[in-house]
PQR file with spaces between the fields and no chain letter, atoms N, CA, C, O and H, PARSE charges and radii, in Angstrom:
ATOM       1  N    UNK     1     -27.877    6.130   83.580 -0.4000 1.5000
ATOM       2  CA   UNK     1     -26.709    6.994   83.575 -0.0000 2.0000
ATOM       3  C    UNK     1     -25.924    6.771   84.873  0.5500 1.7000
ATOM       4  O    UNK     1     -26.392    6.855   86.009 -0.5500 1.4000
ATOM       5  N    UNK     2     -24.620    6.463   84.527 -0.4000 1.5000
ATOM       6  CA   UNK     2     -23.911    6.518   85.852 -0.0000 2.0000
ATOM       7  C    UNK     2     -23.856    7.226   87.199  0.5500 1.7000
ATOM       8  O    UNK     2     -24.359    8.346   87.104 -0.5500 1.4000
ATOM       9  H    UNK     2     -24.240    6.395   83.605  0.4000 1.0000
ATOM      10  N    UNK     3     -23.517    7.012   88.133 -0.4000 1.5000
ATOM      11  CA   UNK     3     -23.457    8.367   88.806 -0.0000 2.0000
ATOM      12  C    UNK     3     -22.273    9.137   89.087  0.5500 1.7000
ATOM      13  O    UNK     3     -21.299    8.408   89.273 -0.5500 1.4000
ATOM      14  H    UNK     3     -23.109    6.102   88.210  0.4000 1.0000
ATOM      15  N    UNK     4     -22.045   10.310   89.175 -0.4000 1.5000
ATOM      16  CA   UNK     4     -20.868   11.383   88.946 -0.0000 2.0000
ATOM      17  C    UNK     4     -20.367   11.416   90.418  0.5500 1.7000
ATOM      18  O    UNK     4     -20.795   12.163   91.299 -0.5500 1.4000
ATOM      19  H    UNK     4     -22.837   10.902   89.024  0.4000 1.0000
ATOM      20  N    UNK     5     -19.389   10.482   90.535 -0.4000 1.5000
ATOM      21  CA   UNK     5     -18.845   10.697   92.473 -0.0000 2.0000
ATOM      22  C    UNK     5     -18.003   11.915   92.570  0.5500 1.7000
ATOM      23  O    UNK     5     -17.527   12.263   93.651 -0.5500 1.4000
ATOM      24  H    UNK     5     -19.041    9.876   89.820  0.4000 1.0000
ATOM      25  N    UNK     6     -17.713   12.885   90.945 -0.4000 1.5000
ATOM      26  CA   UNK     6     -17.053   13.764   91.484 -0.0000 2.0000
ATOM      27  C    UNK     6     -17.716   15.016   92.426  0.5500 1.7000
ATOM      28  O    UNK     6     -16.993   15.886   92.912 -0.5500 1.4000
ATOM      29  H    UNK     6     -18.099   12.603   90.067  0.4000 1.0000
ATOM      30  N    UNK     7     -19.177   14.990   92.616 -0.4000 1.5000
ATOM      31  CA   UNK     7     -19.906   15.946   93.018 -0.0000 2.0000
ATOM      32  C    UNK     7     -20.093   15.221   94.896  0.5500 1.7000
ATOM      33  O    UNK     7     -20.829   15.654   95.783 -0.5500 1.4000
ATOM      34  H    UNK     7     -19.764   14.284   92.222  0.4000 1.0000
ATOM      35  N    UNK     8     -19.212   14.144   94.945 -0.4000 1.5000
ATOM      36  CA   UNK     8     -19.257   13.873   96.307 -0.0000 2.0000
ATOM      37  C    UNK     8     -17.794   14.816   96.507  0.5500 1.7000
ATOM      38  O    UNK     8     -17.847   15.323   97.628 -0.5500 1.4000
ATOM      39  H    UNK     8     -18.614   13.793   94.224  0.4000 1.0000
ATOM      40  N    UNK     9     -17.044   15.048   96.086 -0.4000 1.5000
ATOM      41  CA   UNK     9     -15.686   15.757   96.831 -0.0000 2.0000
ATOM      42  C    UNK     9     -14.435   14.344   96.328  0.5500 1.7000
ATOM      43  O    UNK     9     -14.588   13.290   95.711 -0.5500 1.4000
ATOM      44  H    UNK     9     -17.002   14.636   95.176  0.4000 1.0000
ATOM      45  N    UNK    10     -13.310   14.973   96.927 -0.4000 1.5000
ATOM      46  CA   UNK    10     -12.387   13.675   96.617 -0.0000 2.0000
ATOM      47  C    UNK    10     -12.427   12.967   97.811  0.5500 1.7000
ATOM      48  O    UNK    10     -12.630   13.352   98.962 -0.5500 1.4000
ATOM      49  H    UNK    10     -13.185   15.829   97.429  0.4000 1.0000
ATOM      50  N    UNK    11     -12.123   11.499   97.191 -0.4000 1.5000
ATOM      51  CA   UNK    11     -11.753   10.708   97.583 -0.0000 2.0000
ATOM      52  C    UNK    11     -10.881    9.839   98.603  0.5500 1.7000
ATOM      53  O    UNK    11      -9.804    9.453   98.148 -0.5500 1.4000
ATOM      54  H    UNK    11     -11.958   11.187   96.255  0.4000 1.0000
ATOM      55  N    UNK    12     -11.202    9.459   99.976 -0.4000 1.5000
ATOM      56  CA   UNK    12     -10.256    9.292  101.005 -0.0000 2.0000
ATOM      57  C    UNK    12      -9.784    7.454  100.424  0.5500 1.7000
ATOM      58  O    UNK    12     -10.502    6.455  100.406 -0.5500 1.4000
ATOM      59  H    UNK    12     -12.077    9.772  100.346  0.4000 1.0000
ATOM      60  N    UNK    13      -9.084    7.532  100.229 -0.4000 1.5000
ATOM      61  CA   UNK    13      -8.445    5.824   99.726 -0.0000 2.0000
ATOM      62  C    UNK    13      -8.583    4.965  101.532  0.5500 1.7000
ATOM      63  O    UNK    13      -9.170    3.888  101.637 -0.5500 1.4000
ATOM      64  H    UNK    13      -8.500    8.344  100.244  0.4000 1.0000
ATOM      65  N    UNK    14      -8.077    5.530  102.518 -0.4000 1.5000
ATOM      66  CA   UNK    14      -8.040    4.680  103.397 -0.0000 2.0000
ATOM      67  C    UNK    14      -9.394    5.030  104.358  0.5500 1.7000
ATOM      68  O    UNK    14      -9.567    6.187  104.741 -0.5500 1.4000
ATOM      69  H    UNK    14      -7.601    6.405  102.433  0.4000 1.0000
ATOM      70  N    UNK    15     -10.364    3.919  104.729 -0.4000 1.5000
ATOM      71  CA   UNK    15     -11.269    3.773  105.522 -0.0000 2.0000
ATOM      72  C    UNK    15     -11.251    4.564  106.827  0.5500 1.7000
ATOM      73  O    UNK    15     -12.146    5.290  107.260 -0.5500 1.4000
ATOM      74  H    UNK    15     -10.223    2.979  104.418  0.4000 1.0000
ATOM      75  N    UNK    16     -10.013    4.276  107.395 -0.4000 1.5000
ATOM      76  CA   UNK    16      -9.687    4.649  108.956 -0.0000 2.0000
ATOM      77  C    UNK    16      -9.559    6.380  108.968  0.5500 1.7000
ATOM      78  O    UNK    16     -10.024    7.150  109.808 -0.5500 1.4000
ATOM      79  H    UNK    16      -9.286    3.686  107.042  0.4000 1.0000
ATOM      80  N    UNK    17      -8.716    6.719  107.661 -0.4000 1.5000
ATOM      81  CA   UNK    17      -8.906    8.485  107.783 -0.0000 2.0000
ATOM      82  C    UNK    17      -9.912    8.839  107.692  0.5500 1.7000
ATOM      83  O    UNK    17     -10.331    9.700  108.464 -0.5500 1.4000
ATOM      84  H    UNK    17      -8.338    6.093  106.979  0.4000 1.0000
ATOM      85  N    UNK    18     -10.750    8.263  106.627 -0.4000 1.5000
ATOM      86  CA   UNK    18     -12.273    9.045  106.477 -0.0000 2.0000
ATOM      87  C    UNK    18     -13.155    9.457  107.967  0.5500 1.7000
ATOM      88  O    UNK    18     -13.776   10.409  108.441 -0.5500 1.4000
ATOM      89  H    UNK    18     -10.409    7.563  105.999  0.4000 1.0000
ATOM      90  N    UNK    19     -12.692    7.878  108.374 -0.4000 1.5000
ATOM      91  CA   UNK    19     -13.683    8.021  109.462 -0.0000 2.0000
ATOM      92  C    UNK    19     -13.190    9.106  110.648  0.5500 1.7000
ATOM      93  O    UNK    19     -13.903    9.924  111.231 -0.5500 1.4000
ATOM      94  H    UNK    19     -12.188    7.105  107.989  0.4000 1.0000
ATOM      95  N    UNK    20     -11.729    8.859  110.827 -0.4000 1.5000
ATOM      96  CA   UNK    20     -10.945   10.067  111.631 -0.0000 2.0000
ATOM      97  C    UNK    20     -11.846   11.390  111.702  0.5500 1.7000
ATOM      98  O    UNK    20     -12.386   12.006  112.621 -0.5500 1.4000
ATOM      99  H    UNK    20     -11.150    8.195  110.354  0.4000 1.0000
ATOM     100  N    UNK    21     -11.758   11.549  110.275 -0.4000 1.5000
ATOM     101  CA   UNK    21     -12.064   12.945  109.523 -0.0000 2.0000
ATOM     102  C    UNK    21     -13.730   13.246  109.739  0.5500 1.7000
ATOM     103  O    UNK    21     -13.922   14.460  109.657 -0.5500 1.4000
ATOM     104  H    UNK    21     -11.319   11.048  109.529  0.4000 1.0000
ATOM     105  N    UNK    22     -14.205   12.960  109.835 -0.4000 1.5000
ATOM     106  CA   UNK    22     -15.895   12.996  109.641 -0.0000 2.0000
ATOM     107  C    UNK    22     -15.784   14.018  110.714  0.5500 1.7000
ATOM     108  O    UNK    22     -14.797   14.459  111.302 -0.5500 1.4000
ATOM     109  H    UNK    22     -14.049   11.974  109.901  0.4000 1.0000
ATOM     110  N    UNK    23     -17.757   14.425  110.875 -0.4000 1.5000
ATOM     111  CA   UNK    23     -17.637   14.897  111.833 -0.0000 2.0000
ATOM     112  C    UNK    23     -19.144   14.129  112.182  0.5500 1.7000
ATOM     113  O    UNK    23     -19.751   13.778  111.171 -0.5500 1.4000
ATOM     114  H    UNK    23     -18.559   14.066  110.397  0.4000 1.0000
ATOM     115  N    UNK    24     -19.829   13.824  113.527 -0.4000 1.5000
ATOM     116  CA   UNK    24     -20.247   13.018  114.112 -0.0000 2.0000
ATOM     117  C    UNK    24     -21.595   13.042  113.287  0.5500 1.7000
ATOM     118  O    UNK    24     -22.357   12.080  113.380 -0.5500 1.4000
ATOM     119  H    UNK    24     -19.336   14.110  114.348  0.4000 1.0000
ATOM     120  N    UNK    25     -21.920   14.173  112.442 -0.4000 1.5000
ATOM     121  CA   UNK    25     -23.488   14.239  112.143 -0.0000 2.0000
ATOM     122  C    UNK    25     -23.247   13.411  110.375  0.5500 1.7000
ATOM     123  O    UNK    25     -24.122   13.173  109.543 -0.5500 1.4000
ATOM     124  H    UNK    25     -21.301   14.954  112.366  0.4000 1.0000
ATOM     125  N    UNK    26     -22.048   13.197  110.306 -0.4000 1.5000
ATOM     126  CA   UNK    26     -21.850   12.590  108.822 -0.0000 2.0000
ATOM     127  C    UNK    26     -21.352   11.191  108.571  0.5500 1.7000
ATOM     128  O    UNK    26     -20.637   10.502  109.300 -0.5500 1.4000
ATOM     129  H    UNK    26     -21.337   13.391  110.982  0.4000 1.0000
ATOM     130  N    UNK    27     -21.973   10.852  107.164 -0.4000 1.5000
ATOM     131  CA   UNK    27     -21.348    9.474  106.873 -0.0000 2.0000
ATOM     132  C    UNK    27     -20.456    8.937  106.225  0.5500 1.7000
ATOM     133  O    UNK    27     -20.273    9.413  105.105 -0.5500 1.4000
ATOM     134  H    UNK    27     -22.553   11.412  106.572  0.4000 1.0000
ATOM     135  N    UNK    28     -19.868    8.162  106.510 -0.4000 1.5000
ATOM     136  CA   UNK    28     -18.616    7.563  105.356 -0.0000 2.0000
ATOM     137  C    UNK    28     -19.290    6.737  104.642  0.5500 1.7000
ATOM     138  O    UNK    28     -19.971    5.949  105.298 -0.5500 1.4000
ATOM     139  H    UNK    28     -20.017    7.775  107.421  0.4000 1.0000
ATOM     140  N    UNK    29     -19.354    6.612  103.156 -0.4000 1.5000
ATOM     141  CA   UNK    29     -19.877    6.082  102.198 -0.0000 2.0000
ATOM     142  C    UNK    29     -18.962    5.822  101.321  0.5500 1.7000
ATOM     143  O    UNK    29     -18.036    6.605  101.106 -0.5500 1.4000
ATOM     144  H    UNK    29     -18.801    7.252  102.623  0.4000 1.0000
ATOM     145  N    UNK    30     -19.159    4.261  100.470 -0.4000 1.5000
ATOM     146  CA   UNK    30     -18.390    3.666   99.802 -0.0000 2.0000
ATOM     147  C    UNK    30     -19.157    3.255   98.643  0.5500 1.7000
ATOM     148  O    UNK    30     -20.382    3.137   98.670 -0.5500 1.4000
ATOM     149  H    UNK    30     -19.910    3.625  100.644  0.4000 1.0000
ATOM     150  N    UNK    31     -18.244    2.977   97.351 -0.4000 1.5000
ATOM     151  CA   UNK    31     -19.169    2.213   96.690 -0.0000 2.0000
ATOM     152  C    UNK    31     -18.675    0.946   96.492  0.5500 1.7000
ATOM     153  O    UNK    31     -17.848    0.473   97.271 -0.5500 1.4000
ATOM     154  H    UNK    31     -17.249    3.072   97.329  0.4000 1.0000
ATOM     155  N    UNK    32     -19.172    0.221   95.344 -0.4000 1.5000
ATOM     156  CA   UNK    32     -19.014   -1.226   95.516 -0.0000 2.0000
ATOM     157  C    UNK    32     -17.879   -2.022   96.117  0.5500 1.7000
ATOM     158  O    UNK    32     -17.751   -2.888   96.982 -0.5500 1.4000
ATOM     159  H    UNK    32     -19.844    0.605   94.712  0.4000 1.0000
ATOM     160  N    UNK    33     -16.969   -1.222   95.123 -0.4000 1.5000
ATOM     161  CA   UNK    33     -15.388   -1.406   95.245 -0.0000 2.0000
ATOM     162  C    UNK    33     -14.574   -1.688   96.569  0.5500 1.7000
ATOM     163  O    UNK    33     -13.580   -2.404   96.691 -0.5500 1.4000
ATOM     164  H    UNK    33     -17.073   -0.518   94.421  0.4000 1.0000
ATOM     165  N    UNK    34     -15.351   -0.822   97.701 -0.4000 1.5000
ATOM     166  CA   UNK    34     -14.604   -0.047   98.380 -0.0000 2.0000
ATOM     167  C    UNK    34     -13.153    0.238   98.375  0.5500 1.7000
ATOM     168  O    UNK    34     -12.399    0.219   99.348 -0.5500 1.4000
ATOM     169  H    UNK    34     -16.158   -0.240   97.603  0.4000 1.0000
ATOM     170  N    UNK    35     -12.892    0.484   97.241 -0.4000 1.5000
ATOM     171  CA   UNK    35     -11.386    1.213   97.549 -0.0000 2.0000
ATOM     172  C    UNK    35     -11.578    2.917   97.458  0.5500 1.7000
ATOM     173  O    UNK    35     -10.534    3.536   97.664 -0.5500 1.4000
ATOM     174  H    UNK    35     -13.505    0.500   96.451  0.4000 1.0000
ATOM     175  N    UNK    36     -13.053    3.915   97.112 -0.4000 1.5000
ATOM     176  CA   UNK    36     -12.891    4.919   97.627 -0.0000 2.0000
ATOM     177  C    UNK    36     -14.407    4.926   98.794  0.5500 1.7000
ATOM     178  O    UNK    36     -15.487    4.339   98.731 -0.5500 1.4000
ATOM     179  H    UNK    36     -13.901    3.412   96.944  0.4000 1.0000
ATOM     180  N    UNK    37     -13.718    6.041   99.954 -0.4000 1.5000
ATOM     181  CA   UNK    37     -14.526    6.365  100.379 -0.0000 2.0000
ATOM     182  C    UNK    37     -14.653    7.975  100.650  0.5500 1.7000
ATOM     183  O    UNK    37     -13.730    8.747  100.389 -0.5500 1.4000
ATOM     184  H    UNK    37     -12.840    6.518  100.005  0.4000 1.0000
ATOM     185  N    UNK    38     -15.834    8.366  101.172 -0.4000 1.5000
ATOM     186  CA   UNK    38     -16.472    9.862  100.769 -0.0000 2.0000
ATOM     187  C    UNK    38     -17.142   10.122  102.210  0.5500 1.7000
ATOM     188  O    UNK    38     -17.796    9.230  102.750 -0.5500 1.4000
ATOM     189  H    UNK    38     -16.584    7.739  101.383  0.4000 1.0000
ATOM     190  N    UNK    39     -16.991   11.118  102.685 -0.4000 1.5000
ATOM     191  CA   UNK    39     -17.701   11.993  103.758 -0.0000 2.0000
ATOM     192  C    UNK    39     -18.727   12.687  103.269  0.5500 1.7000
ATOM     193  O    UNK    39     -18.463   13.668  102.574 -0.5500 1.4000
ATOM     194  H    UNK    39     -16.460   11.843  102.246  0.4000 1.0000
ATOM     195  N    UNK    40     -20.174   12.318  103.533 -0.4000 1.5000
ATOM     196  CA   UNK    40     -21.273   12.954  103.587 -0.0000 2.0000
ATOM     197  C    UNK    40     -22.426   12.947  104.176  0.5500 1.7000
ATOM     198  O    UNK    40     -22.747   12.012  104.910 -0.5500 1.4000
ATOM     199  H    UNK    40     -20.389   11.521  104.097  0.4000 1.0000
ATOM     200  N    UNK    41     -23.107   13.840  103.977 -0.4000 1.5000
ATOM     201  CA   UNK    41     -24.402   14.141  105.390 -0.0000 2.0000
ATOM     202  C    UNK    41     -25.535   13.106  104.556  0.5500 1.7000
ATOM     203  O    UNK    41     -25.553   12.896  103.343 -0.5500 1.4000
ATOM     204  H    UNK    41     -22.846   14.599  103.381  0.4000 1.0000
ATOM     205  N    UNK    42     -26.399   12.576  105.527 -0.4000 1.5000
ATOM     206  CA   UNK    42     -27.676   11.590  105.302 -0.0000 2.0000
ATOM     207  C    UNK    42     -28.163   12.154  103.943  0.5500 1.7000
ATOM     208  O    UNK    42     -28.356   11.501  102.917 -0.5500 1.4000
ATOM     209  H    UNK    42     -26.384   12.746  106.512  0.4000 1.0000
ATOM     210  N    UNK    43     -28.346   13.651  104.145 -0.4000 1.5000
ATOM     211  CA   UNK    43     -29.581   13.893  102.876 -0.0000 2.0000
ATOM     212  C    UNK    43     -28.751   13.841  101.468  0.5500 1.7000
ATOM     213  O    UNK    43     -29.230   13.536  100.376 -0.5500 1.4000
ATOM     214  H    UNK    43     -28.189   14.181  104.978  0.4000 1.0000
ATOM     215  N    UNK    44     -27.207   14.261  101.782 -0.4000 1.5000
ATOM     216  CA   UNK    44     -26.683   13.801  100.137 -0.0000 2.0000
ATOM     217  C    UNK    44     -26.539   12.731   99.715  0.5500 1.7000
ATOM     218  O    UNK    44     -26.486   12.510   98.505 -0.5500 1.4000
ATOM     219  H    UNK    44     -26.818   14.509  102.669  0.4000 1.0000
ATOM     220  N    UNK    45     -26.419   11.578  100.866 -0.4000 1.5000
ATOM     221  CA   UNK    45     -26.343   10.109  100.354 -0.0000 2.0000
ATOM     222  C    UNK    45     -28.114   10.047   99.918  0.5500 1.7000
ATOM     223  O    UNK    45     -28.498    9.832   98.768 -0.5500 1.4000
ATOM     224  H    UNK    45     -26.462   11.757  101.849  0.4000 1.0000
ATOM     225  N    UNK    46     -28.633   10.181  100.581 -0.4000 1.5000
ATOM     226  CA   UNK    46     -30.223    9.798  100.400 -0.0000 2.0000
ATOM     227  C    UNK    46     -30.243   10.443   98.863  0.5500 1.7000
ATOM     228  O    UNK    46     -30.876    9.697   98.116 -0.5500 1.4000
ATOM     229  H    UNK    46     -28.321   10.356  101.515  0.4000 1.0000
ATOM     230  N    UNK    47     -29.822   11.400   98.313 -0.4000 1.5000
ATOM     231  CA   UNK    47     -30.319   12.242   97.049 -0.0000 2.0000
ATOM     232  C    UNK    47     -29.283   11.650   95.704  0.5500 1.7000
ATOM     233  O    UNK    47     -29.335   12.200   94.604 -0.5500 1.4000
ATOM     234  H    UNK    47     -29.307   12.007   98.920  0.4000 1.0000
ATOM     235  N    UNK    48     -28.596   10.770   95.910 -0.4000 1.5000
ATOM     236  CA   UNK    48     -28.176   10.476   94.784 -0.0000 2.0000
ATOM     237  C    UNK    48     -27.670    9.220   94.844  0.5500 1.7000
ATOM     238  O    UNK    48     -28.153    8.270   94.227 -0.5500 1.4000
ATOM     239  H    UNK    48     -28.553   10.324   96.804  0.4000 1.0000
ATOM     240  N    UNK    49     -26.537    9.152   95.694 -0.4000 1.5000
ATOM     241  CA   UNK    49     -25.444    7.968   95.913 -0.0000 2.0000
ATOM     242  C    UNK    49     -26.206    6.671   96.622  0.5500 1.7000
ATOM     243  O    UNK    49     -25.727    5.547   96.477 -0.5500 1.4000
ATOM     244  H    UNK    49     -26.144    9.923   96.195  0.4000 1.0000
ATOM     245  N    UNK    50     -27.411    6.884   97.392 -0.4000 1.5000
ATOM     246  CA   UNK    50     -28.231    5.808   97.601 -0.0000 2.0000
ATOM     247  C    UNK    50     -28.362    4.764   96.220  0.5500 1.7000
ATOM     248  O    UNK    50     -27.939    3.608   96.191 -0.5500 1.4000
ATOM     249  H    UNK    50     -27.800    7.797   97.510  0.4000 1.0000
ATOM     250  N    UNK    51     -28.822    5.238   95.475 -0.4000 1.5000
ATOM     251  CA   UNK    51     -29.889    5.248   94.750 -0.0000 2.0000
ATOM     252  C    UNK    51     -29.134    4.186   93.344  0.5500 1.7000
ATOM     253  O    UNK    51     -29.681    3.348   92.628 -0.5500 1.4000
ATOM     254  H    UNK    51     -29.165    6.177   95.500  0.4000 1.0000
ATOM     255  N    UNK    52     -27.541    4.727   93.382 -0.4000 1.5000
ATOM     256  CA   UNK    52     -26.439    3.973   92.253 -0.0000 2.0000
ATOM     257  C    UNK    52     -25.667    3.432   93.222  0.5500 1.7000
ATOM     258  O    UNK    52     -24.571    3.991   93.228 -0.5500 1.4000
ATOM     259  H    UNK    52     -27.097    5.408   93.964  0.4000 1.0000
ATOM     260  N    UNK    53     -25.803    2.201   94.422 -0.4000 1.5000
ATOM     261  CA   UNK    53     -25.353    1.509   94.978 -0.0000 2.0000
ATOM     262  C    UNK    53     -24.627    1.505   95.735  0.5500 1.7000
ATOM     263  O    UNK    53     -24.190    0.403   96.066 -0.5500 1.4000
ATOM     264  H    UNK    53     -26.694    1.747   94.418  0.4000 1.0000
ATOM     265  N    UNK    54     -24.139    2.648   96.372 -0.4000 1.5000
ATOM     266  CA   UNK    54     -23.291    3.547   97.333 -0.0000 2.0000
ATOM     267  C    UNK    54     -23.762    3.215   98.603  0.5500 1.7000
ATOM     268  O    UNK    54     -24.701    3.891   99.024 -0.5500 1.4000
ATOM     269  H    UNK    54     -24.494    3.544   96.104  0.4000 1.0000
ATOM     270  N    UNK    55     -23.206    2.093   99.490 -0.4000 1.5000
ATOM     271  CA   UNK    55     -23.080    1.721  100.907 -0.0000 2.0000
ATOM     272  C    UNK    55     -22.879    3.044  101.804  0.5500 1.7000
ATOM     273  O    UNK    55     -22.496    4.199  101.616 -0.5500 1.4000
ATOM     274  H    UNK    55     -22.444    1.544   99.148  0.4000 1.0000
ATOM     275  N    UNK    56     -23.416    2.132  103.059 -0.4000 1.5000
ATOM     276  CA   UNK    56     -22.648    3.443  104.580 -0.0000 2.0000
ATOM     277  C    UNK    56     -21.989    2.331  104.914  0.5500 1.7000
ATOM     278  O    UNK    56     -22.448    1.197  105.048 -0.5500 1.4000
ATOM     279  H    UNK    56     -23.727    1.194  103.212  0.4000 1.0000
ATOM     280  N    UNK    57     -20.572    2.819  105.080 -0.4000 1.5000
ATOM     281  CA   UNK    57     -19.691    2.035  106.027 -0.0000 2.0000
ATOM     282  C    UNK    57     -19.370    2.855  107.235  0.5500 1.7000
ATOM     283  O    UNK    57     -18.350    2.538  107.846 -0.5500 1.4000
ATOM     284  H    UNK    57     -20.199    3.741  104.971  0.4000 1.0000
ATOM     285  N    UNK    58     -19.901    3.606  107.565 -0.4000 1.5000
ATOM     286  CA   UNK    58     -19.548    4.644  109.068 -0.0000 2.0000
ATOM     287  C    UNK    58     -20.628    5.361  109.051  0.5500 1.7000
ATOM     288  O    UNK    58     -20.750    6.166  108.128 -0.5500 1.4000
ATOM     289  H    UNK    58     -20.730    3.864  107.070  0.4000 1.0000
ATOM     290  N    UNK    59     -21.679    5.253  110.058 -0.4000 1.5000
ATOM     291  CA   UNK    59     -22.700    5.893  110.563 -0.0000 2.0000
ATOM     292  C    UNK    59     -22.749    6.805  111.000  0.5500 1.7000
ATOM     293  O    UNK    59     -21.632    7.293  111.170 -0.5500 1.4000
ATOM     294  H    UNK    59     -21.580    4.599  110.808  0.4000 1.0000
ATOM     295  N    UNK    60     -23.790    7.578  111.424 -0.4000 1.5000
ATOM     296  CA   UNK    60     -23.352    8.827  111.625 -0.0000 2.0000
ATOM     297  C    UNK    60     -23.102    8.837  113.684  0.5500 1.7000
ATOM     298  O    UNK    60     -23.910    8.261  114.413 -0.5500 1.4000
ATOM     299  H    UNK    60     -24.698    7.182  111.286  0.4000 1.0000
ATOM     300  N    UNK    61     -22.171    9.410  114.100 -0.4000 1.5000
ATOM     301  CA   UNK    61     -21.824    9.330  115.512 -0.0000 2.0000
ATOM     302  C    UNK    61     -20.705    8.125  115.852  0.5500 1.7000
ATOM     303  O    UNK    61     -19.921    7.976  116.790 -0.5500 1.4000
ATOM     304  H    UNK    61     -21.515    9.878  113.508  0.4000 1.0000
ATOM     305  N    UNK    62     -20.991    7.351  114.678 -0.4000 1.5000
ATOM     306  CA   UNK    62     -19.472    6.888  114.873 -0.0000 2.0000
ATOM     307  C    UNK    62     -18.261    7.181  115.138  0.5500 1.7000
ATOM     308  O    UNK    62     -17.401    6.301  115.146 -0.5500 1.4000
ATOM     309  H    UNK    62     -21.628    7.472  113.917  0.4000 1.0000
């Protein structure tokens, strides 16, 4: 079953805002595509978006 990115929040289209936007304990995560990316904490990437191929492109303290 696919995975549902609407339960990540919407979608930042450009890389550079996401990362703007974060806040130091969170990650910017992408999926294959990268044309969206998503702000979220370790344990929500770890609990789903890991798992259906969802990269970190911004670490956390970045």
């Amino acid at each position: 079953m696919p995975f549902d990115s609407s339960t990540l929040g919407l979608p930042y289209f450009s890389l550079e805002a996401a990362a703007v936007d974060k806040s130091p304990s969170e990650l910017v995560i992408s999926d294959e595509s990268k044309e969206n990316y998503y702000i979220v904490s370790r344990e929500v990437y770890e609990d789903g978006p890991q798992q259906h191929g969802y990269i970190i492109v911004v670490e956390e303290g970045e």
